[in-house]
C-alpha positions in Angstrom: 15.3 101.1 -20.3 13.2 100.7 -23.3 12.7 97.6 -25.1 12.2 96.4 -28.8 10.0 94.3 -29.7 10.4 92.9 -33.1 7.5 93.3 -35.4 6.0 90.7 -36.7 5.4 90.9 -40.4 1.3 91.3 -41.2 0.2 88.1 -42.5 -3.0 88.7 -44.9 -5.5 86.5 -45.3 -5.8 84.4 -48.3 -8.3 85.6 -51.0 -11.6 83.5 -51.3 -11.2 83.9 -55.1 -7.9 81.6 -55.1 -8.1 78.2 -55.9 -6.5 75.8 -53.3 -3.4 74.1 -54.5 -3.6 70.3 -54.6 -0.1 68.2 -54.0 1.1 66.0 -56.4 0.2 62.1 -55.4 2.1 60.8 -53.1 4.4 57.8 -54.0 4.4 55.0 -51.4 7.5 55.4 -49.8 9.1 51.2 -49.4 11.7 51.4 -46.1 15.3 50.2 -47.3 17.0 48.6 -44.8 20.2 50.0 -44.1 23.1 47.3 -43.2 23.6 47.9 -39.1 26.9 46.1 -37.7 26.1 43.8 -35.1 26.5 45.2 -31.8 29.2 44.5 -29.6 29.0 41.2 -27.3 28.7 42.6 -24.0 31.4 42.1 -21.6 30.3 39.9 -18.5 31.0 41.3 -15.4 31.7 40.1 -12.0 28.4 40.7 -11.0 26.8 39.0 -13.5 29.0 36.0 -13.2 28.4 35.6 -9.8 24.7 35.9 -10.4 24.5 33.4 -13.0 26.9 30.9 -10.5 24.4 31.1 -7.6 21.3 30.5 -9.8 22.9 27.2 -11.5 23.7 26.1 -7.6 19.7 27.3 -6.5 18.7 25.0 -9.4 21.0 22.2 -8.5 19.8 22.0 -4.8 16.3 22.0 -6.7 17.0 20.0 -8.4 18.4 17.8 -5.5 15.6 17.7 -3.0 13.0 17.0 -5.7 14.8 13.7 -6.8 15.6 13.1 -2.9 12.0 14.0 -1.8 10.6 11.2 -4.9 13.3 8.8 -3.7 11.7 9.2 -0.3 8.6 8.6 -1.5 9.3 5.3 -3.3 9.4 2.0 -1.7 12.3 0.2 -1.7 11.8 -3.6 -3.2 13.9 -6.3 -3.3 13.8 -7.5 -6.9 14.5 -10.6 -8.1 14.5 -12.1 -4.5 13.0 -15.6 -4.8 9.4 -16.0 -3.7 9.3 -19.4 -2.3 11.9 -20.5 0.2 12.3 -22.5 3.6 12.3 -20.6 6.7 13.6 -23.6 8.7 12.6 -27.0 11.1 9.6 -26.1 13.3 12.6 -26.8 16.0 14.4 -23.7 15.0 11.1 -21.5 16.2 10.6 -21.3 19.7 7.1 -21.9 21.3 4.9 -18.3 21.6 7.4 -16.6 20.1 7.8 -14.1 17.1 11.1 -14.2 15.0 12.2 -11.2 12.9 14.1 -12.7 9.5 15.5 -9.7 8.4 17.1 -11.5 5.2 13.9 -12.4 4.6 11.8 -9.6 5.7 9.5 -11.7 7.8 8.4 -12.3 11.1 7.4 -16.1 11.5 4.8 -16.1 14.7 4.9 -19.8 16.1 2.4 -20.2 18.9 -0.1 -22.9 20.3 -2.1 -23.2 16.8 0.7 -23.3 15.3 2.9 -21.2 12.8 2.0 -18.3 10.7 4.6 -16.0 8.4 3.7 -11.8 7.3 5.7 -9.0 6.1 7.8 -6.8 7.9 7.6 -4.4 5.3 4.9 -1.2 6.3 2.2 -1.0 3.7 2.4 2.9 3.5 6.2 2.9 2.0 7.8 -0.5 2.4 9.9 1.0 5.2 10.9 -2.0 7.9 8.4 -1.7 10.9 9.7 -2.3 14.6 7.9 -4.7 17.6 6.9 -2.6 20.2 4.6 -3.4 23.1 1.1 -3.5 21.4 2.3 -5.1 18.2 4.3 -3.0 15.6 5.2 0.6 14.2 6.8 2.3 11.4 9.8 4.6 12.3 9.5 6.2 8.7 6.0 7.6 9.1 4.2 6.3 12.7 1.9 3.6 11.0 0.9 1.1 13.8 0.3 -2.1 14.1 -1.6 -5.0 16.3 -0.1 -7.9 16.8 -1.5 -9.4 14.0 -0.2 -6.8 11.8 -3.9 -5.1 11.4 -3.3 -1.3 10.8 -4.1 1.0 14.4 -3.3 4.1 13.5 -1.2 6.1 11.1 -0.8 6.6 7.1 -0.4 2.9 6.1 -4.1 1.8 4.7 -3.5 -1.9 4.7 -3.0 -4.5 7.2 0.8 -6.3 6.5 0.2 -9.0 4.6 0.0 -12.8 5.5 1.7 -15.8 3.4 1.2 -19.0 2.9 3.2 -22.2 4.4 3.7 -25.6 4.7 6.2 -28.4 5.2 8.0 -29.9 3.4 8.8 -33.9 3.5 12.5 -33.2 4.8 10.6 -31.5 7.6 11.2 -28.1 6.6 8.9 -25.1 6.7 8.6 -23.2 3.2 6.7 -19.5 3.0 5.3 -18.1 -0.7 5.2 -14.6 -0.8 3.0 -14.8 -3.3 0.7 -16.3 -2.2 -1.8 -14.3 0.1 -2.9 -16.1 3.3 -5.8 -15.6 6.4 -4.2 -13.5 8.6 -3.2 -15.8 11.8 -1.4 -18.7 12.7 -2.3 -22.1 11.1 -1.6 -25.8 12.1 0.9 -27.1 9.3 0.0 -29.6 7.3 2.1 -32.7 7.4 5.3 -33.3 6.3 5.4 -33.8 2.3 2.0 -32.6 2.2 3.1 -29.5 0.1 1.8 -25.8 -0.8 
């Protein structure tokens, strides 16, 4: 087995006497763009479809418990309720007593000094707070209350607020919400006497 092995042709150097050979200048060269077709829409397939329907749901339910989670968030007020309005005859109060008005939103304490009116509304988010044994406390969050509505414990900051009464010639008792009052019950003033 022999082999062949091509010869190369000898290659001889170049002579030191020759001058080198200098190109022509180059032209700058400007790129013509060449009209492509635009490509083909591609064809959506079932995959993709599906894909793109569960991201548009994953967004709505995003969507969804951000609006429900600000909603939660956001007292609830009773606009345009009038702010000045009569609660009733001191007959219609029972003695050491505390009356919820839920129309109202009020509890109206009547006791030996005499009668006093605050907000049934929690000062942490305006949900309704409940009596209990030592006073009152939110269901929403757990802020509690004294008796007097001063804050125990919980996320609400403020005490529930007081308002101010009186009575009215006719003999009934009026409440401004309003109007801020010392927290407590007060002797009313006499009939006619006004705010």
């Amino acid at each position: 087995m022999s082999r062949k092995h091509k010869r190369l042709p000898e290659q001889t150097p170049a002579s030191p006497e020759a001058p080198p050979v200098s190109a022509p200048p180059a032209e700058p060269q400007i790129p013509v763009p060449t009209p492509t077709a635009a490509p083909a829409p591609e064809r959506a397939t079932r995959r993709d479809l599906l894909a793109r329907a569960g991201t548009a749901a994953l967004a709505a339910c995003g969507l969804g418990a951000v609006v429900g989670a600000v909603r939660f968030a956001m007292p609830e007020t009773a606009d345009g309720t009038p702010r000045r309005f009569a609660l009733g005859t001191p007959a219609d109060f029972k003695m050491r007593t505390v009356t919820w008005l839920r129309d109202r939103e009020l509890f109206v304490v009547r006791d030996d000094k005499g009668f006093g009116a605050f907000s049934s509304r929690c000062t942490h988010l305006g949900c309704t707070v409940q009596r209990t044994a030592e006073g009152f406390a939110c269901p929403c969050h757990g802020a509690r209350y004294d008796a007097q509505g001063a804050v125990v414990s919980g996320p609400a900051r403020r005490s529930l607020p007081w308002f101010a009464l009186w009575q009215e010639a006719d003999g009934q008792v009026w409440v401004d919400v309003s109007r801020a009052a010392p927290t407590g019950t007060i002797a009313l003033a006499p009939p006619g006497a006004g705010p």
